[in-house]
C-alpha positions as CSV (number, residue, x, y, z in Angstrom):
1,X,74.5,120.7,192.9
2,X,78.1,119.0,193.5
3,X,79.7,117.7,190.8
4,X,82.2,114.4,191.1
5,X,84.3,112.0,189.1
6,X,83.3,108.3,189.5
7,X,86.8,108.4,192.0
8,X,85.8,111.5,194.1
9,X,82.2,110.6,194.2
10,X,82.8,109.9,198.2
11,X,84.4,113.3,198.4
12,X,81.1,114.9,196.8
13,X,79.2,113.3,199.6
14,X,80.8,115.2,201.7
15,X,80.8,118.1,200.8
16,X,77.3,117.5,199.6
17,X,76.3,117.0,202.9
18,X,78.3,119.9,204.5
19,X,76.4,122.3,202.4
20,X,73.2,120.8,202.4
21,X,72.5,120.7,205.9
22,X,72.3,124.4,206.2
23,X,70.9,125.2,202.5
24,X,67.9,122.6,202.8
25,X,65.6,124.4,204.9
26,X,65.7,127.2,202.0
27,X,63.4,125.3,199.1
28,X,66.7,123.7,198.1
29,X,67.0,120.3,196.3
30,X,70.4,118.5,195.7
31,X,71.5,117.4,193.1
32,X,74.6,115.1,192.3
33,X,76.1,114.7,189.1
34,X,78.9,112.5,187.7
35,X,81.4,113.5,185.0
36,X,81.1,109.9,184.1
37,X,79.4,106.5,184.4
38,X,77.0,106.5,187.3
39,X,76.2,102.9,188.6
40,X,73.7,101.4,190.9
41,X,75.8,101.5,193.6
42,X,76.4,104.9,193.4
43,X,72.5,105.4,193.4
44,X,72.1,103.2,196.1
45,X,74.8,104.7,198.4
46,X,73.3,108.8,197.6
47,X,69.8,107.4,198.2
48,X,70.4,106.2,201.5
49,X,72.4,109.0,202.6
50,X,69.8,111.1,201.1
51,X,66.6,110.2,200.3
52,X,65.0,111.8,197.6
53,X,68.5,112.8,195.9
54,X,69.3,113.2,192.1
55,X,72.2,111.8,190.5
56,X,73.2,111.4,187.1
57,X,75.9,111.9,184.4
58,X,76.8,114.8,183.1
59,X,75.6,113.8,179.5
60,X,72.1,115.1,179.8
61,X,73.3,118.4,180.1
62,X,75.8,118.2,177.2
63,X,72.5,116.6,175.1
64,X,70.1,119.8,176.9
65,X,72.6,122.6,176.2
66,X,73.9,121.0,172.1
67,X,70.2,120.9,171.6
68,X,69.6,124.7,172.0
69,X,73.4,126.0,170.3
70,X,75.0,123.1,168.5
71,X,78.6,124.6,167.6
72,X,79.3,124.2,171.6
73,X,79.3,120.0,171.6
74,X,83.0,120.0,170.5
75,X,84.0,121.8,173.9
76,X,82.4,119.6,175.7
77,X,83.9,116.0,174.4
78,X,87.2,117.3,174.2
79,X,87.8,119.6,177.3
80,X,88.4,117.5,180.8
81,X,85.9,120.8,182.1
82,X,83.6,121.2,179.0
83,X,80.6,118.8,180.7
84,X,81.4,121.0,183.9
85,X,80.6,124.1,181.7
86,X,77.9,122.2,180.4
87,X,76.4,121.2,183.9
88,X,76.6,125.0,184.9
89,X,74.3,126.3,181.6
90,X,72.0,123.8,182.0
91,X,71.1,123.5,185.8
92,X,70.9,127.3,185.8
93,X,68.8,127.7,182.4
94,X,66.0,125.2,184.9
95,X,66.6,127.4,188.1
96,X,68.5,128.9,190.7
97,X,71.7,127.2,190.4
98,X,74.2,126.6,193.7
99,X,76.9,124.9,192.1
100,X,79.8,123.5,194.5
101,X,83.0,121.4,193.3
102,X,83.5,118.2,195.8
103,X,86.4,119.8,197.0
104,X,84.1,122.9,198.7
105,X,83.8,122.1,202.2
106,X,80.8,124.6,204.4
107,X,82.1,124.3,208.0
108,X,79.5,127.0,208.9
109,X,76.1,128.3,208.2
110,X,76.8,130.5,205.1
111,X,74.7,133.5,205.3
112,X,76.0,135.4,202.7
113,X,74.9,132.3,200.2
114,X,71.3,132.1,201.5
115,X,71.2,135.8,201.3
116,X,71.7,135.4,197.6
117,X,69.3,132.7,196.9
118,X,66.4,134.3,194.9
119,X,68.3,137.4,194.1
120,X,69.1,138.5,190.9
121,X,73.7,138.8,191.6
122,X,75.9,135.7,191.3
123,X,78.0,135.1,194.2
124,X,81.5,132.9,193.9
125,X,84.6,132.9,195.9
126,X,88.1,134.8,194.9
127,X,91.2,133.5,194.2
128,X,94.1,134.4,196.8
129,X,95.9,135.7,193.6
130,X,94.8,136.7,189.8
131,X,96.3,135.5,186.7
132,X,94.5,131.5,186.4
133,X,92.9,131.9,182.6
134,X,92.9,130.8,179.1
135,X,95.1,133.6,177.1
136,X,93.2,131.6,173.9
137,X,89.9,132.7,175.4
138,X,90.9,136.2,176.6
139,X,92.0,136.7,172.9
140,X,88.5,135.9,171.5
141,X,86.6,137.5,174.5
142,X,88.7,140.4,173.7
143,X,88.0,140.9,170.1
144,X,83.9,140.5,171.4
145,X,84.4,143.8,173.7
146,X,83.8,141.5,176.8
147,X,85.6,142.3,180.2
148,X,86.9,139.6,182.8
149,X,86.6,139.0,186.8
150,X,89.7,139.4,188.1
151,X,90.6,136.8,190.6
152,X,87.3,134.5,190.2
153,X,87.5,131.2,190.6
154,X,84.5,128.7,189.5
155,X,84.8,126.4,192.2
156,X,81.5,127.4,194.0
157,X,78.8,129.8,192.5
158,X,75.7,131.2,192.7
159,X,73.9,132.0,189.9
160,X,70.1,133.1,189.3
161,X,68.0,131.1,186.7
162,X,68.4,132.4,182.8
163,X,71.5,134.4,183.9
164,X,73.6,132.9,181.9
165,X,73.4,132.9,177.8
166,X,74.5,129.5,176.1
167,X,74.9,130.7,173.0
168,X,77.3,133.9,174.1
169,X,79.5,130.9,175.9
170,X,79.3,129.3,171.8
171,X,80.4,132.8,170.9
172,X,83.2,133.3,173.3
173,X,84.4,129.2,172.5
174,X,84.3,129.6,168.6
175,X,88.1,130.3,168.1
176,X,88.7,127.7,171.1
177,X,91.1,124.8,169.8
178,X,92.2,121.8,171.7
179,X,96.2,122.1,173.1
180,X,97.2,120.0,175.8
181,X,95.1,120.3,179.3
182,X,94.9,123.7,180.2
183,X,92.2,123.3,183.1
184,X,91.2,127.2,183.5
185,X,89.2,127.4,180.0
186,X,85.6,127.3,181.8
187,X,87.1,128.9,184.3
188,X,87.7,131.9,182.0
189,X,84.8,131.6,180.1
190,X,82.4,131.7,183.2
191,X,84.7,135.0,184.2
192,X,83.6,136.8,180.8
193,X,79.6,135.9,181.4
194,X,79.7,136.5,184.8
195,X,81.2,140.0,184.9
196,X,78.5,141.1,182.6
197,X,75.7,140.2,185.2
198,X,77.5,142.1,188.1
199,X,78.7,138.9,190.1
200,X,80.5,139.8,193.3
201,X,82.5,137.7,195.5
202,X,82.1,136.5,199.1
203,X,83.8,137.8,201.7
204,X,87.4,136.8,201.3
205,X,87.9,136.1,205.0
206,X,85.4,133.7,205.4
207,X,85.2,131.8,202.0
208,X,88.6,131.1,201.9
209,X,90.6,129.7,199.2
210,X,94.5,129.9,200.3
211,X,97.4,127.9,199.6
212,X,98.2,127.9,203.2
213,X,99.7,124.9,204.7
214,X,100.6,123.5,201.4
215,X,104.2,123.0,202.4
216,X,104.3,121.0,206.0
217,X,105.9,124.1,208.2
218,X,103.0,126.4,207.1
219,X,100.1,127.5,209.3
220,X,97.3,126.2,208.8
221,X,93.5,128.1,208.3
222,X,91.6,128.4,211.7
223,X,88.4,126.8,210.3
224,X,86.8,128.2,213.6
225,X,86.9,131.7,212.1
226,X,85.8,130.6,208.0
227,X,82.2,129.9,206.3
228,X,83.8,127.6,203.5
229,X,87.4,126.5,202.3
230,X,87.8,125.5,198.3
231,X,90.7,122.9,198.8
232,X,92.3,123.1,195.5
233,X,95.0,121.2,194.2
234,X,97.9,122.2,196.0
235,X,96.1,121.6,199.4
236,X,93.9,118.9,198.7
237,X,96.3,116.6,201.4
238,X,94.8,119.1,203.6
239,X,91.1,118.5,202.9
240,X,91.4,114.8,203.7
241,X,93.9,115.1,206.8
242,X,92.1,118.3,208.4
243,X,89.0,119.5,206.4
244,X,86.8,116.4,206.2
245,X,87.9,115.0,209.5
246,X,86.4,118.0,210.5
247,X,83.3,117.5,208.3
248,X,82.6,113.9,209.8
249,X,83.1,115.2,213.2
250,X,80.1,118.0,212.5
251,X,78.1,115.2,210.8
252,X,78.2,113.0,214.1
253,X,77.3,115.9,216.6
254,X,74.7,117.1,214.2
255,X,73.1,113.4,214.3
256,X,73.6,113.1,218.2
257,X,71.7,116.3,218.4
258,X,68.6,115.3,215.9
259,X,68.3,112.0,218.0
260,X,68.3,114.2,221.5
261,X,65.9,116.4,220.5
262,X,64.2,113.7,218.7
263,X,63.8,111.4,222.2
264,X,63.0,114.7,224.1
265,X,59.6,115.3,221.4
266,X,58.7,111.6,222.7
């Protein structure tokens, strides 16, 4: 599953498809969805690029999570990432859940993911430094004798089917008020549930997320050496000068090869 804005919904194809080419061959099916209107356009273009594709807003989930715990709706029409959080119960309440923002980008086969796929311990990627939370939500997680991930970021998870309790995410968001856009408040919450279940990040040196090369005279990342780079905000110039370049490149060789070995079965 990626998840997009109607404006990044090219980026999600991306990184879509630099994920799914190695995850498909493992009973995986992807999924797009679309923290807004989705048009017939949109359809057309993910069909074509690949056939058999879901995508659809993010309101089916805020309608499929309100359903079963209705104090949580509130979250989700008010926070700019409450119909991510409600994407996230959802999916993984149906199944297995690989959950990538469109700014994930798989320049590798990433082992360590399949690996995980079936098993029973989420799997996410850790923050080059700790500290990006919701001090609202560590107040009321706090007074419910619940304990954090340090470092854990929500860009890219794994997460097994029924790990995750809807109505403990109500419990943790019951004190939660609206002030200004603070972006880390699913962030934290998903840090509180997923401690609980024993989640443990990816190796640090190969699912990368690093500020590096935010500032023009820095070094970049040698991509050669990574699985997966989260390009988040400060380095997002980086993902579209460096990291899907990259991306395209892979997606061109991978489609010279399919057609070589395609005119050699002939």
């Amino acid at each position: 599953m990626v998840l997009a804005t109607p404006e990044t919904l090219c980026d999600a194809f991306w990184a879509a498809w630099s994920w799914y080419r190695f995850l498909r061959d493992e009973d995986c099916r992807l999924q797009i969805a679309v923290d807004g209107a989705v048009s017939e356009l949109d359809r057309a273009a993910a069909s074509e690029l690949f056939p058999g594709v879901l995508i659809e807003s993010t309101e089916w989930a805020c309608n499929y999570v309100r359903q079963r715990v209705p104090g949580i709706q509130s979250f989700f029409d008010t926070h700019p990432m409450g119909r991510k959080l409600a994407l996230i119960l959802a999916l993984s309440d149906l199944g297995p859940l690989v959950y990538s923002d469109q700014d994930v980008l798989a320049f590798q086969r990433p082992d360590e993911v399949i690996a995980a796929i079936g098993g029973g311990i989420p799997r996410y990627f850790a923050e080059e430094v700790d500290g990006a939370r919701d001090a609202q939500i560590m107040q009321r997680a706090k007074q419910l004798d619940l304990d954090y991930l340090p470092r854990f970021n929500s860009g890219f998870l794994y997460i097994p089917q029924g790990a995750l309790s809807s109505r403990l995410a109500a419990q943790i968001l019951t004190s939660w008020r609206a002030r200004g856009e603070l972006w880390f408040t699913e962030q934290t919450v998903l840090s509180f549930m997923l401690q609980r279940l024993g989640a443990e990040a990816l190796p640090e040196s190969r699912y990368v997320i690093s500020n590096r090369r935010q500032f023009y005279w820095e070094e970049d990342v040698d991509y050669s050496a990574i699985t997966a780079r989260h390009f988040t905000g400060t380095v997002r110039h980086v993902m579209y000068k460096y990291g899907l370049p990259m991306i395209i490149k892979q997606s061109k060789d991978h489609c010279g090869a399919e057609q070589a070995e395609s005119a050699e079965s002939m």
